[in-house]
PASEBA-1860 file (N, C-alpha, C; in nm, 3 decimals):
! residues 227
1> XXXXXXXX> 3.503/14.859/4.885/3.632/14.827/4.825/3.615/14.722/4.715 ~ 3.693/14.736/4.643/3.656/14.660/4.498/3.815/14.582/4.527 ~ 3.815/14.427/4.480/3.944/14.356/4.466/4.020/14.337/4.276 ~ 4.100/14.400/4.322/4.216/14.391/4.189/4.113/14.214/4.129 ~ 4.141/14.264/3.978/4.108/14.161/3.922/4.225/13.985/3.943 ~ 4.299/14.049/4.006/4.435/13.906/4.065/4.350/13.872/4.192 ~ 4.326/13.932/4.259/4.246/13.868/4.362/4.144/13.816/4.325 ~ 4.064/13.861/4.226/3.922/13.781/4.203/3.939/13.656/4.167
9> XXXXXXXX> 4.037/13.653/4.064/4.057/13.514/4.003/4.091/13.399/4.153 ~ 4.161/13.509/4.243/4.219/13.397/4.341/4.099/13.338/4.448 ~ 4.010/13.433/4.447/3.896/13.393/4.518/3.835/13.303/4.451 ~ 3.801/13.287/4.292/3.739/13.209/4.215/3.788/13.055/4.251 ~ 3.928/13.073/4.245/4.008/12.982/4.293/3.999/12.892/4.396 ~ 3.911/12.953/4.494/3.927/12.887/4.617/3.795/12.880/4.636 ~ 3.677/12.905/4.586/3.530/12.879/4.571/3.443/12.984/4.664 ~ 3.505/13.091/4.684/3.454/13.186/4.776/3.456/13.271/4.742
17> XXXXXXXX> 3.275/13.390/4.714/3.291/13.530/4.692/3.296/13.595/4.735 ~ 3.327/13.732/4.823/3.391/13.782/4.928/3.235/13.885/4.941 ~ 3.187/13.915/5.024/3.073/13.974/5.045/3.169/14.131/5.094 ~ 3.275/14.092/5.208/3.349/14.181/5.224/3.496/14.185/5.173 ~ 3.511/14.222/5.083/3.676/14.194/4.982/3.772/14.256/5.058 ~ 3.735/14.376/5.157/3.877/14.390/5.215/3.921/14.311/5.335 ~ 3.843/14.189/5.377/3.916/14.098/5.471/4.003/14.005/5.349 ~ 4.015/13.989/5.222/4.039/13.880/5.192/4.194/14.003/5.168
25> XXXXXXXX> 4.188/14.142/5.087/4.262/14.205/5.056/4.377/14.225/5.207 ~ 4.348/14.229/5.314/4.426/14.198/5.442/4.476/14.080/5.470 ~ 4.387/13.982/5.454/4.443/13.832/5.443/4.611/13.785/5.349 ~ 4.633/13.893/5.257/4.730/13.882/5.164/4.788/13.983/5.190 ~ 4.828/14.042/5.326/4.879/14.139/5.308/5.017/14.097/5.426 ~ 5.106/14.115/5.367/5.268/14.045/5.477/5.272/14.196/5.538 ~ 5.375/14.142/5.681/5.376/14.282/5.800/5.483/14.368/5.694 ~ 5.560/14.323/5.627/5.647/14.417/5.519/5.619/14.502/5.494
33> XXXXXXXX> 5.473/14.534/5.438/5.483/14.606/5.363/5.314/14.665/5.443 ~ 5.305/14.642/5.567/5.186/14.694/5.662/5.179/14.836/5.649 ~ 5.093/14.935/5.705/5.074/15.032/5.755/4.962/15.079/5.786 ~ 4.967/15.232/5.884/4.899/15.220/5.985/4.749/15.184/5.920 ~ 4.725/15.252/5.807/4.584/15.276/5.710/4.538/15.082/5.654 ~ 4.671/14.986/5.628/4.649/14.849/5.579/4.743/14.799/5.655 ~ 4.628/14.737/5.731/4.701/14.641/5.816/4.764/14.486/5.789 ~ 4.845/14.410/5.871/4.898/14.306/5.786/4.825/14.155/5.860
41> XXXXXXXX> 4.827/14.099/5.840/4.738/13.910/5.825/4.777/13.841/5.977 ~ 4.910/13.897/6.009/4.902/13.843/6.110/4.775/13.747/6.220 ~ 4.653/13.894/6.260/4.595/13.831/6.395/4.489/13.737/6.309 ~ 4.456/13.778/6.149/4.402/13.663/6.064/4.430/13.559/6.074 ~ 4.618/13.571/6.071/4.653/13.430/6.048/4.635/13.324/6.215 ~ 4.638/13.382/6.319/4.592/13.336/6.428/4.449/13.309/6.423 ~ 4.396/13.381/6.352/4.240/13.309/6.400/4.210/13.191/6.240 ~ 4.304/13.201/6.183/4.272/13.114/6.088/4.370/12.972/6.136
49> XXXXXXXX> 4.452/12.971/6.177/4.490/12.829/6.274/4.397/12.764/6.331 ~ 4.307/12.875/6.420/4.207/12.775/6.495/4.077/12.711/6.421 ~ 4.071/12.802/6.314/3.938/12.698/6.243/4.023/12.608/6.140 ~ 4.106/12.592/6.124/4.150/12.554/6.043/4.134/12.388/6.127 ~ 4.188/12.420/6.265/4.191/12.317/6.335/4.076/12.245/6.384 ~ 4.001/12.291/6.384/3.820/12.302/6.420/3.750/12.209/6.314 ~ 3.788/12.266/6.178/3.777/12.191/6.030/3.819/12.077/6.025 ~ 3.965/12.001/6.091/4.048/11.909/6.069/4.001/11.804/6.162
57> XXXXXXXX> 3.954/11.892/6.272/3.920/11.749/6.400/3.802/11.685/6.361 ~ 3.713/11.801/6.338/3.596/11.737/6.236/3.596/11.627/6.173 ~ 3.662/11.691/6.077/3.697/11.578/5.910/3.760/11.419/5.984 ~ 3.855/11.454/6.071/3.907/11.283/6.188/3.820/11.229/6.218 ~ 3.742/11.283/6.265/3.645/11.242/6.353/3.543/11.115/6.278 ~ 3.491/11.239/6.197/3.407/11.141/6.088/3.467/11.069/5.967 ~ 3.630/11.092/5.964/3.667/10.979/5.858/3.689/10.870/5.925 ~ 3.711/10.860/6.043/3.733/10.750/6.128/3.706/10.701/6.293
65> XXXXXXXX> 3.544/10.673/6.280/3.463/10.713/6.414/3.518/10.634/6.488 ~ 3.626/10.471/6.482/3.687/10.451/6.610/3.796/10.436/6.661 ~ 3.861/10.564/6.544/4.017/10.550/6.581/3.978/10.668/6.747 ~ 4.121/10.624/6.825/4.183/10.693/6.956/4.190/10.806/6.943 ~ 4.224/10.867/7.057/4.275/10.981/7.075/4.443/10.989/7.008 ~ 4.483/10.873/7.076/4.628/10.827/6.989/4.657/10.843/6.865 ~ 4.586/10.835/6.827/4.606/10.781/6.643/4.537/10.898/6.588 ~ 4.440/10.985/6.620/4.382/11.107/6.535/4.482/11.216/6.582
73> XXXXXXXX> 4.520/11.239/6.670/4.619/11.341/6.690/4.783/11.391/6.611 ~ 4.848/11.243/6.585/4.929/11.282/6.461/4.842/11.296/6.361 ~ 4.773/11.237/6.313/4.696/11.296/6.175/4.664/11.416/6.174 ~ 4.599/11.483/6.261/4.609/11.632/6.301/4.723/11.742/6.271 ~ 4.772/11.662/6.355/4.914/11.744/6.403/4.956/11.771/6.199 ~ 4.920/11.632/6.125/4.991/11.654/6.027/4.935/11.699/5.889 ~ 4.788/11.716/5.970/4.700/11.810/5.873/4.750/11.916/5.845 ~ 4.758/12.041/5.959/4.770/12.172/5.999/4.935/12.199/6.004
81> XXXXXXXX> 4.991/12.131/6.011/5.109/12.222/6.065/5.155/12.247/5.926 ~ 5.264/12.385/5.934/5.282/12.448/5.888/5.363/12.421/5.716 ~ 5.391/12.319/5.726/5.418/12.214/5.590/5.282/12.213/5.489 ~ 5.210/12.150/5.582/5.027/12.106/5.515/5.031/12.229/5.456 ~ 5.024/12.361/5.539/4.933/12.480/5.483/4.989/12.531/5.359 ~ 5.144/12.524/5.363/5.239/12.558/5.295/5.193/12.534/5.134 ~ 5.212/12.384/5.119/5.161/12.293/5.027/5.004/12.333/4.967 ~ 4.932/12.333/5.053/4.823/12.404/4.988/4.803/12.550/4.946
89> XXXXXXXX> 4.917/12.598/5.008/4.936/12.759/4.986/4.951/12.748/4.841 ~ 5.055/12.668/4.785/5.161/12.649/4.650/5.010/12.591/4.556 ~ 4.955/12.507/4.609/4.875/12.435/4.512/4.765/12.525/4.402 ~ 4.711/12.692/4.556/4.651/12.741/4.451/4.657/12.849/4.394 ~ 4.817/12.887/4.409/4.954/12.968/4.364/4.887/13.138/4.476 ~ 4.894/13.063/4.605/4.897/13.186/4.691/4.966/13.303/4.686 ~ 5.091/13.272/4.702/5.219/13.368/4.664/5.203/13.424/4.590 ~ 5.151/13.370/4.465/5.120/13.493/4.340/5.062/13.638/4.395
97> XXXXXXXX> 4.969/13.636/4.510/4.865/13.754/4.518/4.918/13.817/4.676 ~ 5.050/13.748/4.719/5.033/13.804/4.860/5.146/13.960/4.803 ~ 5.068/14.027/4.890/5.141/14.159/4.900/5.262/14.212/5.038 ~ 5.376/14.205/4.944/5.511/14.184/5.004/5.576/14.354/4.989 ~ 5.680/14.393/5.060/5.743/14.481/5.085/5.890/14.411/5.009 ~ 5.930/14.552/4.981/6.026/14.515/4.834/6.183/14.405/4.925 ~ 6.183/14.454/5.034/6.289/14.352/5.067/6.234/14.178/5.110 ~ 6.177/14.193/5.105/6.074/14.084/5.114/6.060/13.946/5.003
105> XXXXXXXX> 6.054/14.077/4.921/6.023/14.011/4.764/6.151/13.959/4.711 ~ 6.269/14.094/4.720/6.375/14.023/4.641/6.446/13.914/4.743 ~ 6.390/13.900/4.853/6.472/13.769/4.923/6.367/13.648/4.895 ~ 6.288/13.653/4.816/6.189/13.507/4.794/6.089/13.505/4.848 ~ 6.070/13.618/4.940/5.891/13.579/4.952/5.793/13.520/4.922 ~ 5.790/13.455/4.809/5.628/13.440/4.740/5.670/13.274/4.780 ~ 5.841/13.255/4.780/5.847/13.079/4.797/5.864/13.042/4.951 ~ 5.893/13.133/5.051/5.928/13.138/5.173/5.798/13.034/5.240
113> XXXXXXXX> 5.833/12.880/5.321/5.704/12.874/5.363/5.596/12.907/5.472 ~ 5.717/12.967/5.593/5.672/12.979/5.690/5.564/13.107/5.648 ~ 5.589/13.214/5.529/5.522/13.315/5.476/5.367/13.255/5.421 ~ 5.402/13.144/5.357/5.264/13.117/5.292/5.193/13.013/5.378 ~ 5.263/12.964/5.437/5.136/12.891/5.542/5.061/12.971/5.600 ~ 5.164/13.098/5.652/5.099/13.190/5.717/4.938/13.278/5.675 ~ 4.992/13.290/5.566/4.879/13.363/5.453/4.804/13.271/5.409 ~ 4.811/13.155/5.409/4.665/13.048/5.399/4.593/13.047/5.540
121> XXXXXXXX> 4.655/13.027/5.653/4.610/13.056/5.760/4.508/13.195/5.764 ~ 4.557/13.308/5.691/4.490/13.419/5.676/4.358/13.434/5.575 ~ 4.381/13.379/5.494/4.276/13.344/5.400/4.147/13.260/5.479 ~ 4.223/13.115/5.565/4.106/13.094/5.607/3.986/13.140/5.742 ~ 4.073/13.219/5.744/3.979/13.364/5.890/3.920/13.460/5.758 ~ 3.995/13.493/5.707/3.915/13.609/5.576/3.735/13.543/5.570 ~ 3.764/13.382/5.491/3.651/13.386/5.447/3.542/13.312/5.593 ~ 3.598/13.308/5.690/3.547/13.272/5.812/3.490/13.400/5.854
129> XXXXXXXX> 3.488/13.478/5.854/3.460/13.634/5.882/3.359/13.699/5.797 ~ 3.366/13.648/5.694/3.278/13.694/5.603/3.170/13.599/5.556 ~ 3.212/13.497/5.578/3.120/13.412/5.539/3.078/13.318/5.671 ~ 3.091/13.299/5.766/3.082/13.188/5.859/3.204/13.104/5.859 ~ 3.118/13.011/5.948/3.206/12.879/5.995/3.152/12.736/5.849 ~ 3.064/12.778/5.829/3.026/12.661/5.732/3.101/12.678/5.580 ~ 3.104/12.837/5.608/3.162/12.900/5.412/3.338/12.859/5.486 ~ 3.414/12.869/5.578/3.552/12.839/5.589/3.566/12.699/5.574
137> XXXXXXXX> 3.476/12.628/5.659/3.497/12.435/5.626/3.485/12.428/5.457 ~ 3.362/12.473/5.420/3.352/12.403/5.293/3.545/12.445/5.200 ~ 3.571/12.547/5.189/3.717/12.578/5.150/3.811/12.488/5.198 ~ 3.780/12.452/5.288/3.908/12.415/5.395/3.889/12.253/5.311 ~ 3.772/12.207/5.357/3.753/12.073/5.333/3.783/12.025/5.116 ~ 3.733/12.146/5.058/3.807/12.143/4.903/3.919/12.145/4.905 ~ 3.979/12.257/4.955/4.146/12.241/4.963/4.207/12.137/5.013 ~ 4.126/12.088/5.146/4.226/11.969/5.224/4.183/11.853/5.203
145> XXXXXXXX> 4.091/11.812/5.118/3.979/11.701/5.099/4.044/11.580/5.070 ~ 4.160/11.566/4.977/4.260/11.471/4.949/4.378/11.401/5.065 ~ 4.368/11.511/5.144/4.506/11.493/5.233/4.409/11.431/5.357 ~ 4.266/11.456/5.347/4.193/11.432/5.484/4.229/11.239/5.469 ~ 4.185/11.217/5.361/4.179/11.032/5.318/4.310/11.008/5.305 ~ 4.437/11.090/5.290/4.487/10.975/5.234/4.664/11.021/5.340 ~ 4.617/11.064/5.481/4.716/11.082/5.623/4.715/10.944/5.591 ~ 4.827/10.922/5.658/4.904/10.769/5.708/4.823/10.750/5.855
153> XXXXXXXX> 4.778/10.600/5.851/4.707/10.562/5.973/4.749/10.602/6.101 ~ 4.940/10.589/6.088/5.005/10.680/6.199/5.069/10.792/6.136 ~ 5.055/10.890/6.157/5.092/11.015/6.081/5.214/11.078/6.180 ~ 5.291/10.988/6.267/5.382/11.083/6.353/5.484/11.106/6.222 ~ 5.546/11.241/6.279/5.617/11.276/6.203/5.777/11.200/6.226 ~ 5.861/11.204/6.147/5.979/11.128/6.139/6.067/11.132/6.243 ~ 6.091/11.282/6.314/6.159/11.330/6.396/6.088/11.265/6.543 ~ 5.996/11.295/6.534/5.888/11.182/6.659/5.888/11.058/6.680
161> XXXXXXXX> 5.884/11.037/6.519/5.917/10.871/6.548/6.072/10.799/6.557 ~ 6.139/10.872/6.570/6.302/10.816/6.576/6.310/10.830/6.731 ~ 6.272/11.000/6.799/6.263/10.988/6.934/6.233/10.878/7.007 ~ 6.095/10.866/6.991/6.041/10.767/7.026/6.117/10.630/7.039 ~ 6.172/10.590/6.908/6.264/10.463/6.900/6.367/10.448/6.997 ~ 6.440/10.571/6.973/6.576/10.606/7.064/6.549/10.594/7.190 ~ 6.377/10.645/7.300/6.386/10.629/7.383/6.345/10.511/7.488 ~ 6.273/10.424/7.349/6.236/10.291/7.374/6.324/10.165/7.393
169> XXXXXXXX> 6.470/10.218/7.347/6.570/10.163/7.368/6.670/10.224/7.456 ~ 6.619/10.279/7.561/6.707/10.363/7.638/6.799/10.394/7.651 ~ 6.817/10.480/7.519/6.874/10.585/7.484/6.818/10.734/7.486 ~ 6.931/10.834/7.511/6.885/11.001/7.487/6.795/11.017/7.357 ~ 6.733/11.125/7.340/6.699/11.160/7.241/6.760/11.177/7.070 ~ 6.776/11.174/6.964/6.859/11.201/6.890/6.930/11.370/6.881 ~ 7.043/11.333/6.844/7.097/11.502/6.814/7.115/11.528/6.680 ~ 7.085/11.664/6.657/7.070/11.688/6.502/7.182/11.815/6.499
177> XXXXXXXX> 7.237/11.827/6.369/7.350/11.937/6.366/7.365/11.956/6.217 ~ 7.320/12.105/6.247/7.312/12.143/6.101/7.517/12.184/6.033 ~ 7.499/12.062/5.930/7.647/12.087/5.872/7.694/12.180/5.772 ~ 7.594/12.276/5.711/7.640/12.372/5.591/7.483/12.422/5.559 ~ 7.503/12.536/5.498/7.398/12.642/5.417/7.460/12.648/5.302 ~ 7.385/12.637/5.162/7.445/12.684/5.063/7.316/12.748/4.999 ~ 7.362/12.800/4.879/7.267/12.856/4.822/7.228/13.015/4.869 ~ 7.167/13.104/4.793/7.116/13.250/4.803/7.007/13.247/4.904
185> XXXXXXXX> 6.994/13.343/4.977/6.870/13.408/5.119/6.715/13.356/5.019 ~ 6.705/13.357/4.883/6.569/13.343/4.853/6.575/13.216/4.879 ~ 6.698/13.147/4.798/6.638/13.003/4.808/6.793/12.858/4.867 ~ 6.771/12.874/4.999/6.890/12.821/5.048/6.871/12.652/5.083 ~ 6.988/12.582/5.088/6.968/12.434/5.066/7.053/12.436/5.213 ~ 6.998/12.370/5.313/7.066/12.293/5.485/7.098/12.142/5.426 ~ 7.224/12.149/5.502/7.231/11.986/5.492/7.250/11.975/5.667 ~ 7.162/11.881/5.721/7.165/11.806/5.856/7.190/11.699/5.905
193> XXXXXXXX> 7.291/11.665/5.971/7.310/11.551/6.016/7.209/11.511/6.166 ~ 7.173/11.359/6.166/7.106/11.315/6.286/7.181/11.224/6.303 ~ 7.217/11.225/6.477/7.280/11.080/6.524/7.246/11.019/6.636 ~ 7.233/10.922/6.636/7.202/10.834/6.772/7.302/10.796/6.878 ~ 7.292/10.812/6.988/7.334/10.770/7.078/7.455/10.652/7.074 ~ 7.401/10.557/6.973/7.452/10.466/6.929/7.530/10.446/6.842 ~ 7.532/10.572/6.808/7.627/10.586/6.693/7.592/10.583/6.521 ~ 7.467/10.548/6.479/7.411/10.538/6.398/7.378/10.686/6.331
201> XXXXXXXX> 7.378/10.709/6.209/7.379/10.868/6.171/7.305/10.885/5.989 ~ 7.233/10.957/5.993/7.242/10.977/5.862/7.229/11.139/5.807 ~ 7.251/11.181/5.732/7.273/11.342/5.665/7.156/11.369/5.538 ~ 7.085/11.443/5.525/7.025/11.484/5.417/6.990/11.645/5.407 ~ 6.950/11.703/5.283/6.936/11.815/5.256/6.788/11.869/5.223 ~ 6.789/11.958/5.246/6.643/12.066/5.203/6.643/12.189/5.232 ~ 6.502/12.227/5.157/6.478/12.364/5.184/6.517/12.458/5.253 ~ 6.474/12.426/5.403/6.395/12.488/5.577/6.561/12.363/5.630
209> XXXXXXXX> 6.572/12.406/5.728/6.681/12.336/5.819/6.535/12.229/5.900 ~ 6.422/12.269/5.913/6.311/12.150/5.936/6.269/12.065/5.877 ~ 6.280/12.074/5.727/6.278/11.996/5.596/6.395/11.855/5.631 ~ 6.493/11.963/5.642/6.620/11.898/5.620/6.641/11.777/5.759 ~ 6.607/11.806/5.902/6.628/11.732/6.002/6.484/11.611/6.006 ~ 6.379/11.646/5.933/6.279/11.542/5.888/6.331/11.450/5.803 ~ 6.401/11.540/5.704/6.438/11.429/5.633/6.560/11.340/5.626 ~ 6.668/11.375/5.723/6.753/11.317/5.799/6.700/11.185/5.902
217> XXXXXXXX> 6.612/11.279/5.962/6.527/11.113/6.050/6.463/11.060/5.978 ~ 6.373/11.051/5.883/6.339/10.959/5.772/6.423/10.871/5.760 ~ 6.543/10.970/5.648/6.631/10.827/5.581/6.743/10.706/5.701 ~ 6.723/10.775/5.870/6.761/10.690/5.974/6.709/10.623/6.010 ~ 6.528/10.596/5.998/6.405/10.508/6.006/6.478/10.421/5.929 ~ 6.458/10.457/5.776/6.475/10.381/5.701/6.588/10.311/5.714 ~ 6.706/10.307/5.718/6.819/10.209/5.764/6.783/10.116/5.901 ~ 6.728/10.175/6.007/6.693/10.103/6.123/6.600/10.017/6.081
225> XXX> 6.508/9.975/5.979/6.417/9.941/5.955/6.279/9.966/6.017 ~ 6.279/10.106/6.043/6.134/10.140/6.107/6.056/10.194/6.038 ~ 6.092/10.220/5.883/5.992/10.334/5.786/5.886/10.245/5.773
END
């Protein structure tokens, strides 16, 4: 199998030559537009979570031989999850090459993120498959090489760390309530409110309704004075 000259460039892209091009040509392929003959990224994208994660504990490990178990695990957590991949999906214009099914496409696919984390996830089993475990780190570690140095010493995420606050002051957990959708199916804006127990509240907007309740507990850190 020979890869469309859009894929080559995208492999160029990411520093990997495909010995076998149709794992990378599956790697970009959404269940949309699957069938029985081309299959879609999915069980890629499962086996590309786990090296992905394999890659990340690594990179902790040796950026910082005596941090805890405590303290490398949000950094982790905030390597990989599905934001991180997202972001690096965008950085080396993934979406451009993933192959979508037409309802797919005209609802935003190529910007959707849970879609492109997914398909970076797939990419990095593609070249894990074809190349090893050493040819997926080296990618992983170019792509993620910036974000490895420069996680926050505590990397919990916002929503974690308000919990946390709320329950250190014994109080329930916070409640979050999504107040409006606006915007078109490609590209829709949540606004979320978070409130405390206490009565304390703040509202913000984004992307993902997960965007949006992160960034609701953020800007409630920030008034509590915990950012």
């Amino acid at each position: 199998m020979k890869l469309s000259a859009e894929l080559r460039e995208f492999a160029a892209r990411i520093g990997h030559g495909f010995q076998r091009p149709e794992l990378l040509a599956r790697a970009v392929t959404h269940a949309s537009i699957a069938t029985p003959t081309r299959p879609d990224n999915q069980r890629l994208e499962f086996l590309g979570d786990r090296v992905l994660g394999l890659v990340m504990a690594e990179a902790l490990l040796a950026a910082d031989p005596k941090a805890s178990e405590g303290l490398l695990a949000p950094r982790f957590n905030a390597l990989v999850r599905k934001e991180a991949c997202a972001e690096v999906a965008r950085q080396i214009d993934l979406g451009t090459v993933v192959r979508l099914g037409r309802s797919e496409m005209m609802s935003g696919g190529r910007r959707k993120e849970a879609l492109l984390a997914d398909a970076m996830e797939a990419v990095i089993a593609a070249v894990y498959l074809d190349g090893g475990f050493e040819a997926a780190k080296a990618v992983v570690l170019r792509l993620w090489g910036a974000r490895v140095g420069a996680v926050k010493a505590d990397a919990r995420d916002a929503k974690t760390s308000l919990q946390e606050w709320a329950q250190a002051r014994g109080q329930v957990p916070p409640a979050y309530r999504e107040l409006g959708r606006a915007g078109p199916d490609h590209q829709p804006l949540f606004t979320v409110e978070v409130r405390l127990a206490s009565g304390e509240a703040e509202v913000a907007q984004a992307g993902t309704k997960r965007q949006a309740e992160q960034a609701a507990a953020q800007a409630l850190l920030a008034r509590l004075g915990e950012d």
